[in-house]
N, C-alpha and C positions, 0 to 999 in steps of 0.2 A: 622486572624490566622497566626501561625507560621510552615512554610512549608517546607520540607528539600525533594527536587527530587534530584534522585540516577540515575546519566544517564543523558548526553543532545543530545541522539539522538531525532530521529522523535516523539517519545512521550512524554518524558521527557519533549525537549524542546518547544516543543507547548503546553503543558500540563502545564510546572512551569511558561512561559509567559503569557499565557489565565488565570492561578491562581491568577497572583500579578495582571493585568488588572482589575480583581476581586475587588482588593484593599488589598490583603493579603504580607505579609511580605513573601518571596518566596526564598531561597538557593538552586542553582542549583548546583550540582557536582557532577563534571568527573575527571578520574585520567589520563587524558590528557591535561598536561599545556598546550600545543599549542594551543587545540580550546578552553581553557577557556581562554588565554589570547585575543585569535581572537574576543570572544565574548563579552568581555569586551568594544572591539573597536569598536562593533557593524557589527564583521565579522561572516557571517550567513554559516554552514556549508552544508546547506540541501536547497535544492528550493520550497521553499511554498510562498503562494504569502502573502502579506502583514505581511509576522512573522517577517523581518526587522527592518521596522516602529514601530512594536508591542515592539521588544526587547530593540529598544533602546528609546523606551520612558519611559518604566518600570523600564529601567536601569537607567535614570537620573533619575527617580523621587524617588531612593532608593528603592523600594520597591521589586526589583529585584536584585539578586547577584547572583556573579559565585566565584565557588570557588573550592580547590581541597584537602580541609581540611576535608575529612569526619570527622572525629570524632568531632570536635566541631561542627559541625554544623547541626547535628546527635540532639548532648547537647542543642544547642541554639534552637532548634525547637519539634512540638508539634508533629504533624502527618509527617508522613517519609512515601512518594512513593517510592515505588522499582519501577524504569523505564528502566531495561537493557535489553539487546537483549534476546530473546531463541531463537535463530537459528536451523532448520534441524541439529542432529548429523551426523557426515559424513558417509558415506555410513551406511547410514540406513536410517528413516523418523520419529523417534523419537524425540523430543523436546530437544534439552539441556537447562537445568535449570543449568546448572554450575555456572554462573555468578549470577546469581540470590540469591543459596546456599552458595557462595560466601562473597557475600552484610550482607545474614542474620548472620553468623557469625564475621563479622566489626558490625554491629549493636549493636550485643550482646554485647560486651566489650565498647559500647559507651551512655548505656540507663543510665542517671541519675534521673530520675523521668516517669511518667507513659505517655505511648509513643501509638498511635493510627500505626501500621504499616501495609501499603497497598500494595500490589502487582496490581498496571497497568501493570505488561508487561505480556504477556499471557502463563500463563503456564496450564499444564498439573493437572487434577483433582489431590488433597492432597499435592499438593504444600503447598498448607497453613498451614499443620498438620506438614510437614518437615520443616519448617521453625518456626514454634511454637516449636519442639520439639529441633532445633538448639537455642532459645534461651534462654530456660526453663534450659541448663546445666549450662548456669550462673548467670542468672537473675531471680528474684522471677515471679510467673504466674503475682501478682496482679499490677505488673509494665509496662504490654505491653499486649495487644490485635493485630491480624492479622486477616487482612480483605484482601477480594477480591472484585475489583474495575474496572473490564477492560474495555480499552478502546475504543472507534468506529469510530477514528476517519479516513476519509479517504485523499489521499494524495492530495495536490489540494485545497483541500476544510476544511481544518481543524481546521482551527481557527471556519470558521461557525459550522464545527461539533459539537467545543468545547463548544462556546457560546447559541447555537439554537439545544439541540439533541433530539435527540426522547427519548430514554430514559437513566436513571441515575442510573446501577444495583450496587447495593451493598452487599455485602454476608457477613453477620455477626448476630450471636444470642446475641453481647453485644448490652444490651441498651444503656450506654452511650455513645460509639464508633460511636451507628445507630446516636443517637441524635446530635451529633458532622458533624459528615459527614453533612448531612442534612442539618444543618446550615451552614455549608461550600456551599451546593452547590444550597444553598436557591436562592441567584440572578438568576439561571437557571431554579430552580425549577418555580417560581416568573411569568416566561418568558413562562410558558407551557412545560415543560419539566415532562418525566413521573420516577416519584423516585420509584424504586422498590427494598424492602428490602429484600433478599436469603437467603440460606441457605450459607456460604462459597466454597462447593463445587459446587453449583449450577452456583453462579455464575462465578467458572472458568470454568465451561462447556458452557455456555450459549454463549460467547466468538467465542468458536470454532464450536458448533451449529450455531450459527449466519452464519461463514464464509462458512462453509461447505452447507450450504442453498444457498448462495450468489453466491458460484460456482458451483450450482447445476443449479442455474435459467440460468448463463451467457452459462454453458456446454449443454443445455437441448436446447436452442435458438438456437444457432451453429450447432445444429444436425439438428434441422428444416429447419433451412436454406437452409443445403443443399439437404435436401430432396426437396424444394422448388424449388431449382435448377433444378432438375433431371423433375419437373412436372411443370415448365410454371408457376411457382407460384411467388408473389412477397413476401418475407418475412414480408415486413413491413404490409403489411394487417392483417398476422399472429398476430402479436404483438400488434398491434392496439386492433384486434378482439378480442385475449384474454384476455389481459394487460386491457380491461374496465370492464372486471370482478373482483369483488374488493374483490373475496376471491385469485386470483392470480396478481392485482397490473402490472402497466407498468413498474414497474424500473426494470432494469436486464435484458430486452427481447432483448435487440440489439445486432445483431450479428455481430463477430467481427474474431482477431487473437485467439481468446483464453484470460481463464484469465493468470494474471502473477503477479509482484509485491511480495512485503517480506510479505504481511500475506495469501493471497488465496492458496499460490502453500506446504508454510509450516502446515499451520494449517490443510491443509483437509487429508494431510500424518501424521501428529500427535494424531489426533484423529480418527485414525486407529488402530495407533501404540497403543494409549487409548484403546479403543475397544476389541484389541487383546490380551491384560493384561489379560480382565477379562471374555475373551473368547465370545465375540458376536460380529457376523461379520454384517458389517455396508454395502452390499453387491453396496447397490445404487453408494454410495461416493467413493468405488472402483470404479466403475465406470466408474465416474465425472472425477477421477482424469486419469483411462487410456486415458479416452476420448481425456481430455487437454493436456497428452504428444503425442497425434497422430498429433494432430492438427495440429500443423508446417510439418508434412511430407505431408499434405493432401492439402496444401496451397502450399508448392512445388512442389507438382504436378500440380497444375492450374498455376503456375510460366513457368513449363517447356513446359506445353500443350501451353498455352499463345505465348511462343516464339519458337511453334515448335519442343519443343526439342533442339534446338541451342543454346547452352548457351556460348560457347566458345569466349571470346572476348566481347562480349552485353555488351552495357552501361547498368548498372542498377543503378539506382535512389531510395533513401529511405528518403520519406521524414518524420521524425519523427521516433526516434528510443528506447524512453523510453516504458516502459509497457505499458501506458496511458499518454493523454495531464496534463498538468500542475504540472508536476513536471519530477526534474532530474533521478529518480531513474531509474537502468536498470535493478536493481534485477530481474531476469526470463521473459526478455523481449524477446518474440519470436524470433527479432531480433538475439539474439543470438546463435539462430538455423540456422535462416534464411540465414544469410550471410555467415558463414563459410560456411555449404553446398553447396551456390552458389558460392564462390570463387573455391571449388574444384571440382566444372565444369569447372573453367576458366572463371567467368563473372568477372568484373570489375566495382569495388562497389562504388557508391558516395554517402555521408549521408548531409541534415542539420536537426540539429535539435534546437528548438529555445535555451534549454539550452543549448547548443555548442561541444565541440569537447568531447568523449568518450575516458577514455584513457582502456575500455575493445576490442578495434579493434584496438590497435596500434601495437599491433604486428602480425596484419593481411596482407600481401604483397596485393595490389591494393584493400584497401579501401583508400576512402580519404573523407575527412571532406570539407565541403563548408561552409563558412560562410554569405551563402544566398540562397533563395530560387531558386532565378534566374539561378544563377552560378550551382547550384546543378541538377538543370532540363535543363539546354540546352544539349544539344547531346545525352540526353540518349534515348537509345531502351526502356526501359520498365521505368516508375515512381510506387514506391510502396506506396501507402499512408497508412502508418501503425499508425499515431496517430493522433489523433482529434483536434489538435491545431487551435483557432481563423482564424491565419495566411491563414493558409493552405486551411480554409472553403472559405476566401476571396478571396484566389491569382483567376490572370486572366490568363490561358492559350494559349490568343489570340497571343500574339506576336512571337508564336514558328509554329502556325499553317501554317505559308508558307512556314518553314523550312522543314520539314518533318510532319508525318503524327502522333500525340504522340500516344503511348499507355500506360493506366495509368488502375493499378487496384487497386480497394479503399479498401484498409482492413475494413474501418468503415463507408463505405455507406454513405460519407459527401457530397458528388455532388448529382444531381439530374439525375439519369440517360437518361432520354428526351432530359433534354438539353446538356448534354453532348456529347450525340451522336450526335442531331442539329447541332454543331459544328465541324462535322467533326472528332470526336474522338474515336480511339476505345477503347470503355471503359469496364471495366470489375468490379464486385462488388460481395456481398456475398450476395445470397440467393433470386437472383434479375435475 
């Protein structure tokens, strides 16, 4: 099939790559020559692992293009993803669809024949009715259909997401449009994958219900934790104990910094802002979400109990500073709480992280970037292990143990607390 994605960020482009992989004729396009010419060269703007390899095989083999011509390529193709951001509105927690409403109106003045048009990037319930009614002022109804299609992919893992997902929601009452899709996403279907045909609005809710669940189980964990804390409890028992009960499932129970990341911190403020439209308050996910902006003050405090209260001058150590392992993004990475507050006690901040230097701390006076794990952890007072990187599970802390005495607190419970103490370390962890 003939495919035209609108967007090469994070979904876009793992989404129009895992497409033409498919075997589909795939048009990628951004109104950014720079990363369309970058990608061309097989220069990858985001860290996912293996999309690389994926882009530039797809790209030799033709079946992948980039380009910055929407209108023809709008024309030359079948079904058209809308893949661009909705960001948090600024000071507010409402979804911008601007760019989105944006897209639909380039659309409209580019439909030469009957056009299947899909919204992946996640908006806000009736999106799809605004965007219908954007391109009904200039094009006949019987030339274009709009569906909702969102996406699950997570960051890390997203090609598997893409190729192997749980399920394939699609929200639409056309039957041609359904029967099309379907056939498009038959090699997945094929593979065990669950296809569920919606209502349109259904499935732009389903999206944000999903997330809002998602940061419900990781915020709901974190509280346990620490009440585990306070009562001699191990958390991971907890999560065990529960997590094999298969109406509540192990994924999500580990407790950690908090969620963070471009969809958990937006979505579950969106569909609030949803909610309050149309007057029903969603009381729980208020919540979730106060919960998670406590969270960094609450973990500052076991920073400063930790070191006494002394923070003026202290080496402190971070190793790992994105939201989550396997990927660059910092989007609402605790970190970002974390280290200005500690810089303006006066600690003295050293980061590695295996995707490299940040440029959201460079204009922070006494962080600094190590470009290793070693360099990053010699002399420091305190080690923060804030993300779950292979690396990091691995490293040997033996070779510092006669230098001083380490103290290391694990945001994400990756050591083994026995032996870590065994070793002479004073170690600290959550919910442990």
């Amino acid at each position: 099939m003939k495919l035209c994605i609108i967007g090469t960020g994070y979904v876009g482009l793992v989404s129009g790559t895992c497409f033409a992989d498919l075997g589909n004729e795939v048009i990628c396009v951004d109104n950014d020559h720079g990363k369309i010419e970058n990608l061309k060269l097989g220069i990858i703007p985001i860290y996912e692992q293996g999309l690389k390899e994926l882009v530039i095989k797809n790209y030799s083999s033709k079946r992948l293009k980039f380009s910055t011509d929407l209108n023809n390529s709008i024309k030359k193709s079948d079904i058209i993803f809308i893949c661009v951001g909705t960001p948090t509105k600024k000071n507010g927690s409402e979804a911008d669809i601007s760019q989105v409403l944006k897209i639909a109106k380039k659309i409209s003045s580019s439909i030469n024949k009957f056009k299947i048009i899909v919204t992946k990037s996640t908006v806000p319930i009736i999106t799809g009715d605004l965007i219908e009614k954007i391109l009904s002022r200039n094009v006949n109804k019987k030339k274009f259909t709009v569906v909702s299609n969102p996406e699950f992919l997570r960051e890390g893992d997203a090609i598997r997401d893409f190729k192997y997902p749980d399920r394939i929601v699609v929200g639409t009452n056309h039957k041609n449009a359904n029967k099309i899709l379907k056939k498009l996403y038959n090699p997945l279907i094929s593979k065990g994958a669950n296809y569920l045909q919606t209502s349109r609005r259904a499935a732009e809710l389903i999206k944000y219900v999903s997330n809002a669940f998602l940061a419900t189980k990781i915020t709901f964990i974190n509280e346990i934790a620490d009440l585990c804390e306070m009562t001699n409890i191990n958390i991971e028992d907890i999560s065990l104990g529960i997590g094999l009960d298969k109406r509540i499932g192990q994924r999500f129970l580990r407790p950690g910094p908090g969620y963070g990341g471009s969809c958990l911190p937006k979505d579950t403020k969106a569909i609030l802002s949803i909610a309050k439209k149309f007057n029903i308050n969603l009381s729980i996910i208020k919540s979730v979400v106060k919960s998670n902006n406590d969270r960094s003050d609450l973990i500052l405090k076991k920073i400063f109990k930790i070191l006494n209260h002394k923070i003026h001058n202290k080496k402190i150590c971070f190793l790992g500073v994105t939201f989550k392992a396997n990927t660059d993004d910092m989007r609402n990475s605790i970190c970002l709480k974390l280290i200005p507050s500690l810089i303006k006690k006066g600690a003295l901040i050293k980061y590695y992280d295996p995707t490299g230097y940040k440029k959201e701390f460079k204009n922070f006076k006494n962080v600094s970037y190590s470009n290793n794990i070693i360099s990053a952890v010699e002399n420091s007072d305190l080690i923060i292990v804030h993300t779950e990187w292979d690396e990091f599970k691995s490293f040997s802390f033996k070779q510092f143990l006669k230098s001083k005495k380490l103290v290391i607190f694990d945001l994400k419970n990756i050591y083994s607390q026995n032996q870590m103490i065994s070793k002479n370390l004073k170690y600290y962890s959550v919910g442990r």
